[in-house]
N, C-alpha and C positions, 0 to 999 in steps of 0.2 A: 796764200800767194796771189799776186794780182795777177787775171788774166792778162792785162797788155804785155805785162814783164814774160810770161808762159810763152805768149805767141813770137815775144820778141825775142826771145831761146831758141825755140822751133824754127823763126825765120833763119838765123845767124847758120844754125846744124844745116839747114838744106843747103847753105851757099857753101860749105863745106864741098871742094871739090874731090873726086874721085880719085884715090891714090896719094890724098893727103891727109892729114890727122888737123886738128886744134885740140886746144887744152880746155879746162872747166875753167880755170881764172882767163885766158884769151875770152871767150864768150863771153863771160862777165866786162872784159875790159870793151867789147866792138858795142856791149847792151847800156854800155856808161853805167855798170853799177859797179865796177871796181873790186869791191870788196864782198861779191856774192857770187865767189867761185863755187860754194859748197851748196848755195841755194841753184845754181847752173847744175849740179848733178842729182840734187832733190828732184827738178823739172823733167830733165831726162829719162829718169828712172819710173815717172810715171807717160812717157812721149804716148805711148801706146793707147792712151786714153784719147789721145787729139788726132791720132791718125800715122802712117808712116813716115817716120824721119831715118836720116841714117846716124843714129847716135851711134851707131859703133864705130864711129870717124871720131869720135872725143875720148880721150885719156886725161891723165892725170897731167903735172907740167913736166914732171919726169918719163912718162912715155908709158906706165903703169896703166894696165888695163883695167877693166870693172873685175873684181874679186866675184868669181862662182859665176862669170857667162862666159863660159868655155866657148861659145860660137863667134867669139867676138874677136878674137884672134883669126878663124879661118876665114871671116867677111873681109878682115884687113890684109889676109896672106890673098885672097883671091885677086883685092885693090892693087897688089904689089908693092904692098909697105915695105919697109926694112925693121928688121929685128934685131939687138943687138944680142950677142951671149946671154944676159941676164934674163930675157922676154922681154925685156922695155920695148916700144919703139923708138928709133933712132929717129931721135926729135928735130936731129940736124938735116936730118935729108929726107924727112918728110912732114915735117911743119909747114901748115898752110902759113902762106908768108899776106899778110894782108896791108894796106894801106894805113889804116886804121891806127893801128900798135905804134 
């Protein structure tokens, strides 16, 4: 992975504001690579190697948590996300809405 693309992940997640989510393709789309939604949750998943980010502000584009980090649901209950019946987050009313998209 190229570190500019790493750091330019890491920046995108910090501007992620509190009590909103984005998605792994959104990040990919504000980093101009489009098509490396799946490389946006590669980067993530190692964040911890570069320092603290708040990757628990990213899901899927259906509102799908990370599979097996149980704490990633109550970082976002404490944000004041909304959940739908299913556990999704409700993408509708708390998607980070950005210029960009």
């Amino acid at each position: 992975m190229e570190d500019e693309f790493i750091f330019q992940v890491l920046e995108i997640v910090t501007e992620i504001p509190k009590g909103k989510v984005a998605s792994y393709k959104q990040i990919a789309i504000l980093a101009n690579r489009n098509k490396n939604a799946r490389l946006v949750g590669k980067i993530l998943s190692h964040a911890s190697f570069y320092g603290q980010y708040p990757c628990h502000r990213v899901v899927n584009s259906m509102g799908r948590l990370v599979p097996h980090w149980h704490e990633q649901k109550d970082l976002l209950l404490q944000e004041g996300i909304l959940f739908k019946e299913n556990g999704y987050v409700d993408m509708k009313k708390c998607q980070w809405q950005t210029k960009k998209e």
